[in-house]
C-alpha positions as CSV (number, residue, x, y, z in Angstrom):
1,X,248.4,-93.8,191.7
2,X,249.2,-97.6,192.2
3,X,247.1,-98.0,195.0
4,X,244.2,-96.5,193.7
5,X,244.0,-98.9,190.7
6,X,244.3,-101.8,193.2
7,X,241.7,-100.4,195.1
8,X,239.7,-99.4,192.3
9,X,239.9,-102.9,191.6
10,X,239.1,-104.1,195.0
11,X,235.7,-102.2,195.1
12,X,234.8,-103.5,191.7
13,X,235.5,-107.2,192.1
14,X,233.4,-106.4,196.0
15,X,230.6,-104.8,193.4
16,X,230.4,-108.0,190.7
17,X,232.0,-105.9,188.4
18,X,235.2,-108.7,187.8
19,X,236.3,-108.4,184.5
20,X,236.9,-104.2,185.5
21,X,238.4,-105.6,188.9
22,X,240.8,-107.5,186.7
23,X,241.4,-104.5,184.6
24,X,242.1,-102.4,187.1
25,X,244.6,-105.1,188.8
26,X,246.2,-105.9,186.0
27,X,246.7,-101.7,185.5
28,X,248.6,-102.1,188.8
29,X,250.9,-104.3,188.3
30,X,252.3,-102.7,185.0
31,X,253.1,-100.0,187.3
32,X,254.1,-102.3,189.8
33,X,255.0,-105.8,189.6
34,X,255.8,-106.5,192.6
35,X,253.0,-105.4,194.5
36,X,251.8,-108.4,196.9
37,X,248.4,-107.4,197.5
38,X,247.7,-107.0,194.1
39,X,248.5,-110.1,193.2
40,X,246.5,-111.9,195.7
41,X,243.1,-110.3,194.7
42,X,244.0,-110.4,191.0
43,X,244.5,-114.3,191.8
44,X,241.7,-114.2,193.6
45,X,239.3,-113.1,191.3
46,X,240.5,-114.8,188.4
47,X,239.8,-117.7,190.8
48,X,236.3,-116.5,190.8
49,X,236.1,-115.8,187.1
50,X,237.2,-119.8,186.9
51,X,239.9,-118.4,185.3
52,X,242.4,-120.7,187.4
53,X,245.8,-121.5,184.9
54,X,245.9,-117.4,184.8
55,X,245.6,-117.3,188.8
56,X,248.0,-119.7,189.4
57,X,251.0,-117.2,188.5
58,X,249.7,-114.7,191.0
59,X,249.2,-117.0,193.7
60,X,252.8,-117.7,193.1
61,X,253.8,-114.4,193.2
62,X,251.9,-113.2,196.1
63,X,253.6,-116.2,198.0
64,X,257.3,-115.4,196.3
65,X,256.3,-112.0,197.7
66,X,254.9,-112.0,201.0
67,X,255.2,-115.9,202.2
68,X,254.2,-114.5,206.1
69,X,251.3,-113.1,205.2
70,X,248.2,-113.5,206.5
71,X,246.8,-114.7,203.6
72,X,249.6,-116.9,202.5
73,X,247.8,-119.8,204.1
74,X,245.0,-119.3,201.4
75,X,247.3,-118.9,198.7
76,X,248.4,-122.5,199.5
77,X,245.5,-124.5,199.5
78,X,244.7,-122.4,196.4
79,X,247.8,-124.1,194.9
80,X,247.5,-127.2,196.6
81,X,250.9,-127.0,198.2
């Protein structure tokens, strides 16, 4: 049920609901660290929480994880790298 937590998450951070979102992220990843997706909207809304020191490490992550994707561009300028 991995990806149901992530998209749990994913409808609650869409919602406003980001602390659950993060809850529900971080849920994920105990099940499965390295889940890319994950990882880019836990980053993501810890970004939007302006919670960036705890993004950082899931930006990196993400990017350790799935450097080609589409949204790897994003994760960079997120890092400033």
């Amino acid at each position: 049920f991995v990806e149901a937590r992530a998209n749990l998450g994913c409808v609650l951070a869409e919602t406003g609901d980001r602390e659950l979102a993060v809850a529900a992220f971080e849920g994920a990843l105990q099940f499965h660290v390295d889940y890319a997706d994950v990882h880019y909207h836990l980053a993501r809304t810890l970004d939007e929480l302006g919670r960036t020191s705890s993004a950082e490490s899931h930006w990196r992550a993400f990017l350790r994880l799935a450097p080609d994707s589409p949204w790897a561009d994003e994760a960079r300028e997120r890092l400033g790298i």
